[in-house]
TORPA-4810 file (N, C-alpha, C, O; in nm, 3 decimals):
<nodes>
NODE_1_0.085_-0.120_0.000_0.000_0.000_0.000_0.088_0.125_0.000_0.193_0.116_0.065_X
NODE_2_0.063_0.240_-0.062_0.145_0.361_-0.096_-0.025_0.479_0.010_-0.144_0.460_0.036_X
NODE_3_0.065_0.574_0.030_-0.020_0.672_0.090_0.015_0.756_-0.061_0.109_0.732_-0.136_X
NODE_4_-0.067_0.836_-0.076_-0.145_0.957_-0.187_-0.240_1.072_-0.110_-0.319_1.043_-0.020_X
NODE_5_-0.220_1.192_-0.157_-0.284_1.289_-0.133_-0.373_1.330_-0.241_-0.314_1.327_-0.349_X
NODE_6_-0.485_1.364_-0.248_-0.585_1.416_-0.320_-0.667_1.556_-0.296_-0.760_1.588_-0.221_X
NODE_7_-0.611_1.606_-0.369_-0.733_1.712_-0.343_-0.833_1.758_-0.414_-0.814_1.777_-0.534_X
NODE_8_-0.956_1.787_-0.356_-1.108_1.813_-0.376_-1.136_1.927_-0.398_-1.094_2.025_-0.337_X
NODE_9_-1.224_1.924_-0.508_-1.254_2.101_-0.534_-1.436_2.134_-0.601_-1.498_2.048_-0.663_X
NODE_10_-1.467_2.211_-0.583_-1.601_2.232_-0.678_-1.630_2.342_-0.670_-1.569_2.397_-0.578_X
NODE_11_-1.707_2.416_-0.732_-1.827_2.540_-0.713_-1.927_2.526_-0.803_-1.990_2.628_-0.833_X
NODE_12_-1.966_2.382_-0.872_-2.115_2.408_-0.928_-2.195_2.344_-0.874_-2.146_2.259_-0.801_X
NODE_13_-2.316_2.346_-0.877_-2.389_2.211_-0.837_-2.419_2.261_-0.683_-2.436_2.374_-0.636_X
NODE_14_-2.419_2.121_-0.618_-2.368_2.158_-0.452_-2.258_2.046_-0.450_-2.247_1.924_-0.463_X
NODE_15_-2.174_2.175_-0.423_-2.014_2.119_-0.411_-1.980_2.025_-0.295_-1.882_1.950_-0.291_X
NODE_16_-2.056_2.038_-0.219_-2.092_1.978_-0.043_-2.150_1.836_-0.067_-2.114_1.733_-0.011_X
NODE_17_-2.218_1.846_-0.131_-2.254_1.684_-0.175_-2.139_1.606_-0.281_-2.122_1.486_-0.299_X
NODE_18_-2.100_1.672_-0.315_-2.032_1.631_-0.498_-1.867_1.597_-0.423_-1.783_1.526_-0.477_X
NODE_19_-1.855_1.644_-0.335_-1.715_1.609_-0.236_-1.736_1.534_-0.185_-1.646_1.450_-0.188_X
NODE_20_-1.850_1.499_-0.104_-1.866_1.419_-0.026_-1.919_1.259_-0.062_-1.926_1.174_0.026_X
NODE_21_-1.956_1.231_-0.208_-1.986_1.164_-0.319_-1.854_1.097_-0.381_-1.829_0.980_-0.410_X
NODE_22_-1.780_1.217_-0.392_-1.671_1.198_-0.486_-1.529_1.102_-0.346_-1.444_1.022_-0.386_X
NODE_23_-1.542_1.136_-0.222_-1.471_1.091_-0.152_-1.563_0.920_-0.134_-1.495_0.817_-0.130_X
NODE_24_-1.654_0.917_-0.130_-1.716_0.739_-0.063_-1.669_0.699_-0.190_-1.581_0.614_-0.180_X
NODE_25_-1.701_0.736_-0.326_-1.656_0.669_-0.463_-1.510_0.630_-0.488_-1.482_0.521_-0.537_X
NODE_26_-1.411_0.725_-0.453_-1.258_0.747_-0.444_-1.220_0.615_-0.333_-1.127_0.536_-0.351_X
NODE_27_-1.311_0.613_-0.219_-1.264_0.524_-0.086_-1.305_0.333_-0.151_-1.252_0.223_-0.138_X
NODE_28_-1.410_0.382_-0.208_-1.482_0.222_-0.280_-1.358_0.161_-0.353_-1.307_0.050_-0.338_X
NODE_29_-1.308_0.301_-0.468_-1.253_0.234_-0.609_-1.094_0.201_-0.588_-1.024_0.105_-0.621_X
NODE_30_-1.065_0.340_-0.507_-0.909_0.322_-0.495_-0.845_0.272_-0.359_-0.728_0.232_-0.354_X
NODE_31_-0.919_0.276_-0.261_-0.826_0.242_-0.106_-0.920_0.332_-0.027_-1.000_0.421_-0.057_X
NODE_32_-0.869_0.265_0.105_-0.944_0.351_0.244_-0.891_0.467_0.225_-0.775_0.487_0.189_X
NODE_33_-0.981_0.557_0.249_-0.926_0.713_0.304_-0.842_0.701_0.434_-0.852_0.582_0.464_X
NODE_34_-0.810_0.726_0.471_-0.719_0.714_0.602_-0.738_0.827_0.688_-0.731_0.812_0.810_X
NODE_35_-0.765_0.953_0.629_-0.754_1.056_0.686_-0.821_1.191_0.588_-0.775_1.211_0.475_X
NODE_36_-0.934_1.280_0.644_-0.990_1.431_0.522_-0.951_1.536_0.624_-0.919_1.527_0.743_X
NODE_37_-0.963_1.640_0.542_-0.940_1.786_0.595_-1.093_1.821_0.625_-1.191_1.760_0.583_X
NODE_38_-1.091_1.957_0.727_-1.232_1.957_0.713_-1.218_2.048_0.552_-1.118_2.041_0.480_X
NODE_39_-1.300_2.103_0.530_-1.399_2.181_0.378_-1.336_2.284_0.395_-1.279_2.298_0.503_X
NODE_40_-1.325_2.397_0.288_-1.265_2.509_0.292_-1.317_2.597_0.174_-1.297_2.589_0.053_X
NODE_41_-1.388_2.681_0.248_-1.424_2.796_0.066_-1.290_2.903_0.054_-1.236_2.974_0.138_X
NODE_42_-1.268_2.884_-0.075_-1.183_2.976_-0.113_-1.237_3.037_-0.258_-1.304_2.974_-0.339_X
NODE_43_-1.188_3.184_-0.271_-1.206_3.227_-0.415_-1.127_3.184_-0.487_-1.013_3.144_-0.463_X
NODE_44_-1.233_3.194_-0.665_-1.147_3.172_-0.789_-1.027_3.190_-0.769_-0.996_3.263_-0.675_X
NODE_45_-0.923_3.128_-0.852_-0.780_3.140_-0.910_-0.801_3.109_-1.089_-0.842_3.015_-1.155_X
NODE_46_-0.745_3.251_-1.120_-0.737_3.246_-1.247_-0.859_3.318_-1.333_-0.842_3.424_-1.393_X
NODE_47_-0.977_3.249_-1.331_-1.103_3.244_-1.402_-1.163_3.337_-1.291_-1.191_3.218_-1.304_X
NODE_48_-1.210_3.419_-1.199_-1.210_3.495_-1.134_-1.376_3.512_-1.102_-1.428_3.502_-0.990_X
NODE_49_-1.457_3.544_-1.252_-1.587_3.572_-1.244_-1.652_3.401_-1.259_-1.672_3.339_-1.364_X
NODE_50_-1.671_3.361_-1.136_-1.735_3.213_-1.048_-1.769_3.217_-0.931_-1.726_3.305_-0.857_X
NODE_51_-1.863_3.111_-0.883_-1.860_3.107_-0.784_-1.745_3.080_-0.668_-1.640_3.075_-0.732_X
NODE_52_-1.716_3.061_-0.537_-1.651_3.025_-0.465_-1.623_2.868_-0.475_-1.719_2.796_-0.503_X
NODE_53_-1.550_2.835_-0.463_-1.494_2.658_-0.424_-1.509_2.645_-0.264_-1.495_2.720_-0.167_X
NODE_54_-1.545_2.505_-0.289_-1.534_2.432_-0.173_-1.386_2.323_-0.239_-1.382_2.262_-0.346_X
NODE_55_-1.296_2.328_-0.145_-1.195_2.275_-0.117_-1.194_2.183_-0.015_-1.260_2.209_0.085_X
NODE_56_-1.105_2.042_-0.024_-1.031_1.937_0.113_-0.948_1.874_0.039_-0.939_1.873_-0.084_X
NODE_57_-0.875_1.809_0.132_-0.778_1.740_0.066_-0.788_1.567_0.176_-0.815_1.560_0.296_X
NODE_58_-0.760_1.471_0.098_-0.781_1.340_0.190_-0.666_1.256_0.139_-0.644_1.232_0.021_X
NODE_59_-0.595_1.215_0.244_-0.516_1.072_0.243_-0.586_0.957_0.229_-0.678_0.918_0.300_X
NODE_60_-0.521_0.887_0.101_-0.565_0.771_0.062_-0.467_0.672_0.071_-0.361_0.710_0.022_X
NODE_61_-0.464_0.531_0.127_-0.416_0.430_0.125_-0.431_0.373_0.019_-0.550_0.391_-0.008_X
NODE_62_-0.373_0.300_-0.079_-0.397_0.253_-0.216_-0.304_0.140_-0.285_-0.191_0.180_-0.313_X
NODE_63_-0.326_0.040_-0.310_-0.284_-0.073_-0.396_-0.234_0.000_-0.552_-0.138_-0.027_-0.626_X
NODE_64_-0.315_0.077_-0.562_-0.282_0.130_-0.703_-0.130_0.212_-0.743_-0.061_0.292_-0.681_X
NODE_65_-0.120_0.158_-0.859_0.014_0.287_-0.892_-0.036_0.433_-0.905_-0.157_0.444_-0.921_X
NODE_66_0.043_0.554_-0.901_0.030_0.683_-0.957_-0.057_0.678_-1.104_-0.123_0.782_-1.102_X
NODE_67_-0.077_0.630_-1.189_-0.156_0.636_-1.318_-0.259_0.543_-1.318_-0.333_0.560_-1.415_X
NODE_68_-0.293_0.446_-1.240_-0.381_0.371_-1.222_-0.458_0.496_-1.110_-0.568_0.541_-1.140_X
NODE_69_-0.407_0.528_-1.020_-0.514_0.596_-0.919_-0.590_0.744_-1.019_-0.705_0.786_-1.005_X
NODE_70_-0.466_0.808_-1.133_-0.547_0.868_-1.181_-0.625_0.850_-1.274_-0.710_0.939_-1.277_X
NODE_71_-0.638_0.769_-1.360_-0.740_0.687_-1.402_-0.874_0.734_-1.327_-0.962_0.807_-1.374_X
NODE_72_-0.867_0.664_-1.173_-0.960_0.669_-1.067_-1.002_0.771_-1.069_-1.119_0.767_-1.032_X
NODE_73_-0.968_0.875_-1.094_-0.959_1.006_-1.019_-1.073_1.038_-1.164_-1.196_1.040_-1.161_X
NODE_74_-1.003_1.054_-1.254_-1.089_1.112_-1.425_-1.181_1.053_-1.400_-1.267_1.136_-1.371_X
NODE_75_-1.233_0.923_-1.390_-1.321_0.860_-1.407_-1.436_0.872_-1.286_-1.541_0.811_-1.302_X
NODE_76_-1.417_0.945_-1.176_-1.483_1.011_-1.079_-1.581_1.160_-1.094_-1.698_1.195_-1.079_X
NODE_77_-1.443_1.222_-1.136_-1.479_1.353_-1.196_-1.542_1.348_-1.313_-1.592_1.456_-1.343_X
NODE_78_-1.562_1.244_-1.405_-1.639_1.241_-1.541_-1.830_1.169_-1.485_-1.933_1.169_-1.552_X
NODE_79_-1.804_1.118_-1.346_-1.954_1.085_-1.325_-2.034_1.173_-1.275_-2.155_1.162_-1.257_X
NODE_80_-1.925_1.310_-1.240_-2.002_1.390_-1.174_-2.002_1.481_-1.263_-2.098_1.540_-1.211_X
NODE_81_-1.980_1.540_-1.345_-2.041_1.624_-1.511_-1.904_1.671_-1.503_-1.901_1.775_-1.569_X
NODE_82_-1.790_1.646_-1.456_-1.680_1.733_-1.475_-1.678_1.754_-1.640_-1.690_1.651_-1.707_X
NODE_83_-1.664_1.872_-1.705_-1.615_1.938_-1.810_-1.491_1.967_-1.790_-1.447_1.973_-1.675_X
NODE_84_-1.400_1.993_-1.916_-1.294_2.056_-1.917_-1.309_2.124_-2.044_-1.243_2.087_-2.141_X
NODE_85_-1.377_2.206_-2.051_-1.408_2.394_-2.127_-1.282_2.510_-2.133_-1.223_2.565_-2.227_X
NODE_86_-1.271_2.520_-1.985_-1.172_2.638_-2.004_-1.123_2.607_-1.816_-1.165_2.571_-1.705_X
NODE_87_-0.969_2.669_-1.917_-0.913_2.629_-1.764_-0.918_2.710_-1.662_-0.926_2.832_-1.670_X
NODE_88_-0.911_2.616_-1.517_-0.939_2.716_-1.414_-1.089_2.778_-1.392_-1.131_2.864_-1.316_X
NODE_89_-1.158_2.689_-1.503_-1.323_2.746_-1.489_-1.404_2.633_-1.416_-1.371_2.517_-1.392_X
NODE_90_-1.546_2.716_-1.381_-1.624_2.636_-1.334_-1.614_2.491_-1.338_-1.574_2.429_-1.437_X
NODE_91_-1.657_2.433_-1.215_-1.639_2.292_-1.230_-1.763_2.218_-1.124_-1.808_2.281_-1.029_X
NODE_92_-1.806_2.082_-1.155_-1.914_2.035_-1.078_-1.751_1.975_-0.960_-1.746_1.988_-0.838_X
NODE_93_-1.662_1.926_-1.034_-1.558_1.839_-0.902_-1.388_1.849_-0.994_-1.350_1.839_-1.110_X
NODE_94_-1.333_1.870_-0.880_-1.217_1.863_-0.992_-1.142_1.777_-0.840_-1.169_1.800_-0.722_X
NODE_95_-1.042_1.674_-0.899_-0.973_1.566_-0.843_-0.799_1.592_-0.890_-0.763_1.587_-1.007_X
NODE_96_-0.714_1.617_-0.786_-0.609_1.637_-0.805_-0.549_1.532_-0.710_-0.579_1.515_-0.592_X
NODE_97_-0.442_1.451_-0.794_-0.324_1.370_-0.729_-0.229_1.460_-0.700_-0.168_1.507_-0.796_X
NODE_98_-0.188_1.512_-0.541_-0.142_1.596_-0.506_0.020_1.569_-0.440_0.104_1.650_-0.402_X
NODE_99_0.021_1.404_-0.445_0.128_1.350_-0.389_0.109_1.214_-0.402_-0.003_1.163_-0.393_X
NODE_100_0.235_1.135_-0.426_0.217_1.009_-0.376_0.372_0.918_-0.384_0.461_0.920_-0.469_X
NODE_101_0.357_0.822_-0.227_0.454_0.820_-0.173_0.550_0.740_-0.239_0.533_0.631_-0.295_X
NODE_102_0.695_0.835_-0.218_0.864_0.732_-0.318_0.829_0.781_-0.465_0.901_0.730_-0.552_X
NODE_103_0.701_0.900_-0.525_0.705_0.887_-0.632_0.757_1.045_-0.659_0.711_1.136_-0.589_X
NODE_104_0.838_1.068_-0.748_0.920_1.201_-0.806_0.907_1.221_-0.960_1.006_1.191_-1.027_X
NODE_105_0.777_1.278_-1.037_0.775_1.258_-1.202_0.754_1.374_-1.229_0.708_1.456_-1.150_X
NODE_106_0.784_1.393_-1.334_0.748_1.497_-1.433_0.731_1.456_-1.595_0.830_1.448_-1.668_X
NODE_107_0.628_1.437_-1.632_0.578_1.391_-1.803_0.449_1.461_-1.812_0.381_1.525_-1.731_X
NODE_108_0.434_1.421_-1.958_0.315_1.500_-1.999_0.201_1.471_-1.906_0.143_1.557_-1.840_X
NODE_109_0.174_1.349_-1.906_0.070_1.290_-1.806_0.026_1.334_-1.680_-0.089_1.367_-1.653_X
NODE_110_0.136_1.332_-1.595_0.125_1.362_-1.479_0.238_1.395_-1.396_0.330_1.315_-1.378_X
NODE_111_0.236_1.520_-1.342_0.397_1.576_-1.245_0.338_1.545_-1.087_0.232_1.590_-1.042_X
NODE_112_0.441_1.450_-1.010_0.444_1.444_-0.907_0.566_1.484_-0.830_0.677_1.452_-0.871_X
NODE_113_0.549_1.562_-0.705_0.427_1.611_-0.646_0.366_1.736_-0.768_0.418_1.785_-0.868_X
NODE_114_0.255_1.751_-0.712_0.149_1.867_-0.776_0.266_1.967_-0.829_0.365_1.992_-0.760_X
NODE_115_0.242_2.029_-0.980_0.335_2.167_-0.996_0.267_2.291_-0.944_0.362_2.359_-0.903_X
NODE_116_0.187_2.339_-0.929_0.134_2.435_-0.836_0.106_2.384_-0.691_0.142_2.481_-0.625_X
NODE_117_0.076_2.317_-0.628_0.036_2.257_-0.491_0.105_2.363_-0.411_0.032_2.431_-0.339_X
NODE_118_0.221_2.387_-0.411_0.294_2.447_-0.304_0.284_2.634_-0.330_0.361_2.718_-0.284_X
NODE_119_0.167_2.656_-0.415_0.199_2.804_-0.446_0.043_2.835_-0.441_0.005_2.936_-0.500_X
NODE_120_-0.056_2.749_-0.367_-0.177_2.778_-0.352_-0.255_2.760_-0.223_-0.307_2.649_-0.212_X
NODE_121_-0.270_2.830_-0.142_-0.363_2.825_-0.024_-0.507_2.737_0.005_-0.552_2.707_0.116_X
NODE_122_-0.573_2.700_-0.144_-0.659_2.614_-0.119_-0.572_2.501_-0.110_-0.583_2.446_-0.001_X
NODE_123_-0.495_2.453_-0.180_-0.413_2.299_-0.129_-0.371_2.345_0.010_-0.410_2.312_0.121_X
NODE_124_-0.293_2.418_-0.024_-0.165_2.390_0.150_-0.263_2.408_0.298_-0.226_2.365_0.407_X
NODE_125_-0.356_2.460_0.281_-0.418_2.465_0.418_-0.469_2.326_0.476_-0.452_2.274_0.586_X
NODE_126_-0.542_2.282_0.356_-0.630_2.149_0.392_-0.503_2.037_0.426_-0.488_1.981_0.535_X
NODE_127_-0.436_2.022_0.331_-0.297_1.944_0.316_-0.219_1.940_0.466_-0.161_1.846_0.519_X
NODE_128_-0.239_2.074_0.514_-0.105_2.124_0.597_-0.205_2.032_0.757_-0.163_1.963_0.850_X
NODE_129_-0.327_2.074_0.723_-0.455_1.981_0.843_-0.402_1.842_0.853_-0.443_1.774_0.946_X
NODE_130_-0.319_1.793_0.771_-0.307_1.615_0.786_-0.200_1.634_0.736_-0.161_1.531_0.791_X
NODE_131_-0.066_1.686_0.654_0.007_1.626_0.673_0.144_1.745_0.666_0.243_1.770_0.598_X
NODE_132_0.082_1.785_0.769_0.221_1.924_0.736_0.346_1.935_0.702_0.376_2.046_0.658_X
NODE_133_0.441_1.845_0.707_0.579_1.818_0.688_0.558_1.745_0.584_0.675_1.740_0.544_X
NODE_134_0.494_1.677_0.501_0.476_1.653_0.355_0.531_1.740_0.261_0.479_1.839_0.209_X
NODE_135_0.674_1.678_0.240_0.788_1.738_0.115_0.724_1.764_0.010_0.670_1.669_-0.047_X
NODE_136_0.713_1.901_-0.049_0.672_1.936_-0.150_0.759_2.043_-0.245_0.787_2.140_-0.176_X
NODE_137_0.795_2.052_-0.342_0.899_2.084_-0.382_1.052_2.163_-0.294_1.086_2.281_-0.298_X
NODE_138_1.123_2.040_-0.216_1.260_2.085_-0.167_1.191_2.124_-0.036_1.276_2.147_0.050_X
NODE_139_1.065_2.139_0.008_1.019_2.219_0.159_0.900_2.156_0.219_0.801_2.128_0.153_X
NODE_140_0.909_2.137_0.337_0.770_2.069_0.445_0.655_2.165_0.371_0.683_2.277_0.328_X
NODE_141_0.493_2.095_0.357_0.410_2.203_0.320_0.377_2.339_0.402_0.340_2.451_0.367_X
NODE_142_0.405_2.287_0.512_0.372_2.433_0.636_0.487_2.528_0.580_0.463_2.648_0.563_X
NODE_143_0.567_2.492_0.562_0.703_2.624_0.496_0.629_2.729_0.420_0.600_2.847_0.440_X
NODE_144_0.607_2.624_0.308_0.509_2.735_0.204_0.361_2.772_0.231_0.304_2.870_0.182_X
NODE_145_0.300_2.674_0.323_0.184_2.790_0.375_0.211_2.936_0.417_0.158_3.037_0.373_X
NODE_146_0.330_2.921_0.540_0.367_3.003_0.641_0.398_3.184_0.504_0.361_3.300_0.513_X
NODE_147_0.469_3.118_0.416_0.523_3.182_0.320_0.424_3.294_0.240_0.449_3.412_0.215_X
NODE_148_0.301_3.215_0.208_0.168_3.262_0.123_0.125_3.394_0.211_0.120_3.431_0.328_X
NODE_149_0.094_3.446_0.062_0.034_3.572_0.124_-0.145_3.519_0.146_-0.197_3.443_0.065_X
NODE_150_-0.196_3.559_0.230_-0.336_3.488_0.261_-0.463_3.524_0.079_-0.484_3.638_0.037_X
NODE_151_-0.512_3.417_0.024_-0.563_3.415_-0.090_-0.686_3.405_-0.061_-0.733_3.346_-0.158_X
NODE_152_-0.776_3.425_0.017_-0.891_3.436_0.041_-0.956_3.292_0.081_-1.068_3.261_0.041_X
NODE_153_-0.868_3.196_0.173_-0.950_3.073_0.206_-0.964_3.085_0.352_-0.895_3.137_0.439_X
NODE_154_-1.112_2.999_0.351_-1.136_3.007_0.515_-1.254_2.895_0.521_-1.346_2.866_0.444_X
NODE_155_-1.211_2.844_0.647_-1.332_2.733_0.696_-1.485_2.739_0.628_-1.558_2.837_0.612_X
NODE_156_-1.501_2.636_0.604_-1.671_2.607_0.547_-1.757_2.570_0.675_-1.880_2.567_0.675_X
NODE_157_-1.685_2.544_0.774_-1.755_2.472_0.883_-1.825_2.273_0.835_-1.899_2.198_0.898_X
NODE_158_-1.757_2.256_0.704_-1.802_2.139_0.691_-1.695_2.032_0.631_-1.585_2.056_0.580_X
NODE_159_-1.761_1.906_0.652_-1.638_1.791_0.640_-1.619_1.726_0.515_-1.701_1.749_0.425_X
NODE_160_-1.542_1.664_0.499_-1.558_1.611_0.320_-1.621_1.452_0.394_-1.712_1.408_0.325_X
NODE_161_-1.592_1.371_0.505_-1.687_1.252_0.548_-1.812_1.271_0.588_-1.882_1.175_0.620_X
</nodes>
């Protein structure tokens, strides 16, 4: 079993259900969750005129390799209407492999760890909730939280279980 980080995102629909959907489906297909952040609304990045996101991030225990779990991951986000229109835009769920353990890549496919992860406040907060010293480019994630200038995230008061 390899530990993996994932992180959860939405603002269409109700994002509160569609996380919380998208985590029992993720726990069925790929491995026990082990561990979620609570929920986190943060504003757009990038695409600006949207609603707010609901954000978490959850440790997954997993049999699977890095491209087998994302597989998992597309195929999650495609039951729940995920589009890919325009980037950084609206979304019913978006599923990010944010880490996963002994693995160091960079290809077209997929860069591990995350290439933004460490330069965004919706990851590093939830992330930093479960696994703060989680090496992320050359630095523990709390480094680069501590670092961020605050991007507009803050408690939802709700759980991704």
């Amino acid at each position: 079993m390899s530990r993996a980080y994932v992180g959860f995102g939405g603002n269409l629909s109700d994002p509160a259900v569609t996380l919380r959907a998208a985590a029992a489906e993720l726990g069925r297909e790929a491995g026990p969750i082990a561990a979620a952040s609570p929920v986190y609304r943060s504003l757009p990045v990038g695409v600006t005129d949207q609603p707010p996101f609901l954000n978490a991030v959850a440790a997954l225990d997993t049999a699977l390799g890095p491209d087998e779990l994302l597989d998992v991951l597309l195929a999650v986000e495609a039951a729940h209407g995920r589009v890919r229109e325009v980037r950084w835009g609206p979304r019913t769920l978006d599923l990010d492999l944010l880490w996963f353990e002994g693995v160091l890549r960079a290809d077209p496919r997929l860069t591990l760890p995350h290439p933004r992860a460490h330069e965004r406040e919706f990851v590093l907060r939830p992330l930093c909730d479960l696994a703060p010293d989680l090496p992320l480019h050359g630095r523990p994630a709390r480094e680069w939280l501590a670092a961020l200038e605050p991007q507009g995230v803050e408690p939802a008061g709700l759980s991704l279980m």
